[in-house]
Every structure is written in C-alpha cells, then in structure tokens.
N, C-alpha and C positions, 0 to 999 in steps of 0.2 A: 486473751487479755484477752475462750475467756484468755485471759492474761496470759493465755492471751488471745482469747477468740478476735477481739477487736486486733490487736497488733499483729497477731498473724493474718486475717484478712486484708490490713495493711500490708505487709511484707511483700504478698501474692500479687495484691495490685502494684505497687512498686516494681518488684521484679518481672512480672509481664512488660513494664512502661521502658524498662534499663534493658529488659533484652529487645523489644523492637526498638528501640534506640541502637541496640550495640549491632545488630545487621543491616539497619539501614546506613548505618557507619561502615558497614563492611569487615567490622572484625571478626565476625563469627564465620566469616569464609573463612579464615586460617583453620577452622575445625573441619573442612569439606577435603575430605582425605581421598585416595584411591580404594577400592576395593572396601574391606570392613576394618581396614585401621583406621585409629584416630591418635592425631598430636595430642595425647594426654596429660601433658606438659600447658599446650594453651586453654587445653578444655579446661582444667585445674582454674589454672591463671582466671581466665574469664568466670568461672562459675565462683571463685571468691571474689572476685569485684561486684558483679552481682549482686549473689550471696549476701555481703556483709554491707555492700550500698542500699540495700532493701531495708536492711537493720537500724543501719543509720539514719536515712531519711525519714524512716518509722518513728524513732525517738526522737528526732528535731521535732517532729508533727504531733504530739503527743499529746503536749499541753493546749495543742490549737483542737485537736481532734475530740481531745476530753471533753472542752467545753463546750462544743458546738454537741456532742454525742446529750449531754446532760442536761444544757441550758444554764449553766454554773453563769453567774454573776460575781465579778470578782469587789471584794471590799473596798474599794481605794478610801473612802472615808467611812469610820464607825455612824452608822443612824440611829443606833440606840444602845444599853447598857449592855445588850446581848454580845453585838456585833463586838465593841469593846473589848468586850472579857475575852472573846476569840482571839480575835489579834493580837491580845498579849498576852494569853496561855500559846499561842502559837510562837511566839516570841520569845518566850522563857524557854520553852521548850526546844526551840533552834539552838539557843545558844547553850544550852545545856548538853545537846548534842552536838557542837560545834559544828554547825551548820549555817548557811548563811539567811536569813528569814525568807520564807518561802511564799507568793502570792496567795493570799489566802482567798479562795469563793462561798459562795453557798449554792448551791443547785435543787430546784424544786422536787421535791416527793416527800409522802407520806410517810414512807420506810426510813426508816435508821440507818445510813449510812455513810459512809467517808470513802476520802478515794484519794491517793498522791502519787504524780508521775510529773515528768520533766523530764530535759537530759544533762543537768549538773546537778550538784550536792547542794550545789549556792543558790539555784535559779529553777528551786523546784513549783510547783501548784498542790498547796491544800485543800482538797474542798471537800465541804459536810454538806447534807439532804439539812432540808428543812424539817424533818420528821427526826433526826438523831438531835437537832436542840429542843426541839419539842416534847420529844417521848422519852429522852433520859435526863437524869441528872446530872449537874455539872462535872460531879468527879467523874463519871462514866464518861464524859464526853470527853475530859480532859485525858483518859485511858486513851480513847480511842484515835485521839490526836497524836498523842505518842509512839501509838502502833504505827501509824502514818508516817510520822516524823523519822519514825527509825527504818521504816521503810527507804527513806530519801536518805537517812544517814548511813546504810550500810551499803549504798549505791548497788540497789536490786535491778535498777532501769539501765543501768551500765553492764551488769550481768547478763543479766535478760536478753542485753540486745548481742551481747558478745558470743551467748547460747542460740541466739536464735539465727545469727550470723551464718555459725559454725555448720548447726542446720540444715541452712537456705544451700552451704554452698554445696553439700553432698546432696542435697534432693536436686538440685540443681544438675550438676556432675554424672549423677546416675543415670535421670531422667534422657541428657544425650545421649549417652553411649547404650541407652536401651533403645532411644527412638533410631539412630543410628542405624543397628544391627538390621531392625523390624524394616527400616526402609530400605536397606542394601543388600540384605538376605531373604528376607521375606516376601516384598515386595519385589526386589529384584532391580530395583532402580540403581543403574549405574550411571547417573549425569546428578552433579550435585545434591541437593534433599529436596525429593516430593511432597506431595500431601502428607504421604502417610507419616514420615519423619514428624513435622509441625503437630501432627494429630495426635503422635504416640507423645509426643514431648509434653505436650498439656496436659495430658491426662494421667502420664505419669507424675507430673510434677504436684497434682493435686492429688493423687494418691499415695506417692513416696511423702509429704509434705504430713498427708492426715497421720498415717504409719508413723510419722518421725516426731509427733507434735505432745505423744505423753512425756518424753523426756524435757518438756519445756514446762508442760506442767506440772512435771516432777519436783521442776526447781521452785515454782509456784509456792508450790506446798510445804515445802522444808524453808521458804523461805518466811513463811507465816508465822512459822513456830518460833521465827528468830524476830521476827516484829511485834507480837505479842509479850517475848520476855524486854524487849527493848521499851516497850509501852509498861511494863510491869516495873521499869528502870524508873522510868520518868516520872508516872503518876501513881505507883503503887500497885504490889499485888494484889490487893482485894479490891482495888477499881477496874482493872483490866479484867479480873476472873466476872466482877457485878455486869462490866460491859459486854461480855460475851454472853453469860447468864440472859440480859436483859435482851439480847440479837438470837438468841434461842427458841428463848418464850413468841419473839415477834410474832404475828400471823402467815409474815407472805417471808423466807429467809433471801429472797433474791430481791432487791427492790431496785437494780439499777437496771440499766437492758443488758441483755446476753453478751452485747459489742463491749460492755463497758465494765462486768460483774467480776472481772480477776482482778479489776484494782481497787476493789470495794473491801473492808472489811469482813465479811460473812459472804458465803455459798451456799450452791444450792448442794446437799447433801447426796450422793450416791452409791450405787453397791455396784458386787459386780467388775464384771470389765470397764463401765461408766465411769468405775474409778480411778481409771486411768485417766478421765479428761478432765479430772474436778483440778480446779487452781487455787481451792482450796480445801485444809482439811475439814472435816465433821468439826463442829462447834465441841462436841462433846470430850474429842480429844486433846482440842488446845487446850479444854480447862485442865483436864487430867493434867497436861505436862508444867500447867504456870504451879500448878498445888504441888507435883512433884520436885519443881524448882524452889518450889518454897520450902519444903518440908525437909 
C-alpha cells in the first residue's frame, strides 16, 4: 500500500512505537534468557501482539491516513450534477454488493484514478481524482467504482491486514532470536541485551520485513484480478475492460504518490525481479483475463 508501500511503512512505525512501549513496560525482559536460549514460547506470544497490533492500528488509520496522504475531500452534500450522479452510482452499487454505503470523496489530480480502503465492509472510503471525472466517461467511471466497491465487498483490507499480521509476527520473531544470538555469541555480552542486540534487531526487522513484503503483494495482485471481474459484475464487461483501456493510454500510469498507489486502480508496470513489488498487475493482463471471462 505500495499496498502496500504506505501500509507497510505504517506497520513499521506502529511496531517500533508497540515494542518501546512493550519494554518500557518490561515485558520484553521475559525474553532476556541465560546464555543463547530464549523463551520461544514468549518470544512467539509477544511478536504476534505486536505483529498483528501493527496490522490493526494500521487499518483503524487507513481512512484517516488516506485522506490526509491525497487531500480527498469527502461529499457530505452533492454541489452539482456530477457529485450527485457519484453518490448514487456509489449507492446502487453498495447495495448491489450488499454492502453498507461507503463515504464517498474526491481528491485532487490530474491522473485518472480511485482508491477504497477502510476497516469494515459497512464503513468503507470511496474516493475518485478529479482527473478520472474529467478524463473518462461515465460508464468507465462507473466500472471503476465497482472495481473499488468490490474491493470493499470482498473485505481485501481485512485480508490484507490478516496477511500482513501474520508477517509482522515472523519478521518480528526472527529479527530476536538473530539479534539475540549476534549479541550473546558474537558480541559476547553476557548481562541482559547490549547495543548490539537493539542494532541487530532494527536492521533485521527492516530487512526480514523487505525479504517478506512480495508475499503481500502477491496478494495485491491476485486480488485485482478479482476486483476487476467484480467491477465487470457491477457495471459491465466492456466498461471495466474501456476503463482499463482508457488508464493504459493515460500519460503518467501512477498518478497517486508511491505511499498511496496500491490502493489506486492502475500501477506502475514492471519486469524483472521489480515484479515482485508491483501491487498491481500490467494493465495488459487484467484485460486479457475480463475477455477471457467473457469469452
């Protein structure tokens, strides 16, 4: 966030904040063992509280983070025919996905884009650029609403966080028992954890973390492919396949920032190992698979 560039640099500031939290509480002494054992029973224990509290508080902050990341302005009342028709293509479209109506915004840019996160089904944020009412047509837009909408109806941010959790607690988990070893074998420190323990822990954690972070946008990607035919549900296959057509041809395919671009509709395309980090697929294949659905 991408999707999660943003939500995992979330996560990492969270989890810094919960583990000096968790030793200035003094729980994290129950992990300060003799020699080069460790209670790996508490380690465990504590690296999923962590772990999965990073996750959580990540997706509480979601909707707060979003819009402050993009400048989104949310609807509360229609100011002209445009805004109108959103709110109740947004509206139709909830309840068509049995969902509960979602706050809908708009956020400034040029670029064609959308973007929905939240952390229920009921009490999601929809928001479109000002550049995707401007630069498509309604039925395209109304595609790309859908894509969004079923993003929040197949509870991806629930996933997401449940994956990112699962994660946090093994980079978490690992990151000790390597700083651990480094600081009582290595180092030779035998009186609780020195520098080097604290030093090897950070730096593993942001490298186990990098190492561990394609599997999240693994799910990224396969979960496009399922918001796309959910949008191909809602507003038709030849408007979701027009709506990606028309985010292809765009000039610039990233138009949100880096923090923000896995919850946007379109990515930036990659090869390579690079493709490990994309949160989303190539444009070229979503179409491939809604014509494949179709056909």
């Amino acid at each position: 966030m991408k999707r999660v560039f943003y939500f995992i640099v979330t996560n990492l500031a969270v989890i810094a904040v919960l583990s000096v939290t968790l030793r200035l509480l003094g729980v994290e002494s129950s992990l300060q063992a003799n020699g080069v054992d460790l209670d790996y029973r508490s380690l465990l224990i504590i690296s999923l509280v962590v772990g999965m509290g990073g996750s959580v508080i990540s997706l509480f902050l979601s909707k707060w983070m979003a819009m402050r990341m993009t400048g989104a302005q949310v609807i509360e009342s229609p100011r002209n025919d445009g805004e109108a028709w959103l709110l109740e293509t947004v509206r139709h479209q909830a309840q068509a996905a049995n969902i509960g109506m979602p706050t809908v915004a708009i956020f400034p840019s040029e670029h064609p884009n959308a973007f929905a996160t939240g952390a229920r089904r009921d009490s999601a944020l929809v928001a479109v650029s000002t550049g995707l009412l401007q630069r498509m047509e309604r039925g395209e837009v109304e595609a790309v609403l859908g894509h969004e909408i079923s993003h929040v109806a197949n509870g991806d941010m629930i996933t997401l966080t449940l994956i990112q959790g699962v994660v946090n607690t093994f980079v978490i988990f690992l990151s000790r028992i390597v700083g651990h070893v480094i600081d009582r074998v290595v180092l030779k420190n035998e009186r609780g954890h020195g520098i080097g323990y604290f030093v090897s822990v950070l730096v593993c954690q942001v490298v186990f973390g990098l190492l561990a972070s394609p599997i999240v946008y693994w799910f990224s990607r396969r979960r496009e492919f399922r918001a796309d035919a959910g949008g191909a549900r809602l507003a038709g296959a030849p408007r979701m396949i027009a709506a990606l057509e028309r985010l292809k041809a765009a000039a610039d395919p990233t138009p949100l920032p880096d923090q923000m671009s896995a919850f946007g509709i379109s990515g930036r395309a990659k090869s390579g190992l690079a493709r490990l980090f994309m949160t989303h697929p190539p444009l070229d294949e979503r179409i491939e698979a809604l014509k494949r659905l179709g056909a």
